[in-house]
C-alpha positions, 0 to 999 in steps of 0.5 A: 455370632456364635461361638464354637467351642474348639477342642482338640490335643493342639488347641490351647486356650488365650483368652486369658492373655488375648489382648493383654500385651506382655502377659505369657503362659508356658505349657507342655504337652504330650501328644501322640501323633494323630497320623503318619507325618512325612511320606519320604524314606522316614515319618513320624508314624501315627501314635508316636509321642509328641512332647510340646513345650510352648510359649504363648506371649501376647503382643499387640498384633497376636499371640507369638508362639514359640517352643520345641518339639520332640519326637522319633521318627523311623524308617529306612536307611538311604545308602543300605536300606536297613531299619532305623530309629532316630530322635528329632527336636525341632524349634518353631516360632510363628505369630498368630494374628488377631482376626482382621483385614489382613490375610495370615497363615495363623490366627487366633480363632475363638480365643484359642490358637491351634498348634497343630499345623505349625508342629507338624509343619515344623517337625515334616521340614526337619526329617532328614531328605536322605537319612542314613543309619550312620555318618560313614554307612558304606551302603550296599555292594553294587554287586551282591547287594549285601549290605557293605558295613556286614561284608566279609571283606572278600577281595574282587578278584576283578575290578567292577569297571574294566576302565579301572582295570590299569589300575587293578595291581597298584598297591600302597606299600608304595607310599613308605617309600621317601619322596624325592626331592624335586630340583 
């Protein structure tokens, strides 16, 4: 059997500790992104700086990785649709398998283990489904389409919902008043 010398940002080797139970060895590793990771309103893009601490602990059906992952992710605000930016870390942890019957997602191949999958994975499951630019981001006017957090705060003269429309002259100045006691 031949073996082919793996290299690559992700690969790290285990020879030193495959097979030896109980032995670890910790790395950091800063990696730019190989290509755009995530195809929702934000991604990780190509060329944007990973920054991997792993450990590498050898037990008696592999080599269990764990660690975390920082990075930025950008893209677009889901509510206003303006520009953002937005750091993530995110933990990971998965056993790659010594070579055998069994079928694994992760194994130790050649005597070296290849994180990238795992982190990319990892980092892609984190990014927000609907990020906003801020926790209360009031988003777009439905009638202007200007973005509500820059409006000037010009009154509707008519409500947007006729159906709303009973509800048009009610004020709060009301809300001073004493409640009456019930009885």
């Amino acid at each position: 059997m031949v073996r082919k010398h793996v290299t690559g940002p992700f690969v790290l080797p285990v020879r030193d500790i495959s097979h030896r139970a109980g032995e670890m060895r910790e790395h950091t590793l800063e990696i730019p992104a190989p290509d755009k990771w995530g195809e929702g309103l934000v991604a990780v893009p190509a060329g944007e700086p990973l920054v991997v601490d792993v450990r590498l602990e050898s037990v008696h059906e592999g080599i269990l990785v764990s660690g975390d992952v920082e990075t930025q992710y950008t893209g677009i605000c889901s509510r206003c649709l303006i520009d953002i930016t937005e750091g993530v870390e995110v933990e990971f942890q998965e056993l790659f398998a010594y070579p055998g019957e069994e079928e694994t997602d992760f194994e130790v191949q050649d005597d070296h283990v290849d994180l990238e999958t795992l982190v990319r994975e990892a980092v892609v499951l984190s990014l927000p489904f609907q990020p906003v630019c801020q926790p209360d981001c009031p988003g777009l006017d439905p009638v202007t389409g200007e973005r509500l957090a820059e409006n000037t705060g010009t009154p509707q003269s008519e409500p947007l919902d006729p159906r709303w429309a009973a509800l048009q002259d009610f004020t709060t100045s009301h809300d001073d008043e004493a409640p009456r006691p019930r009885g």
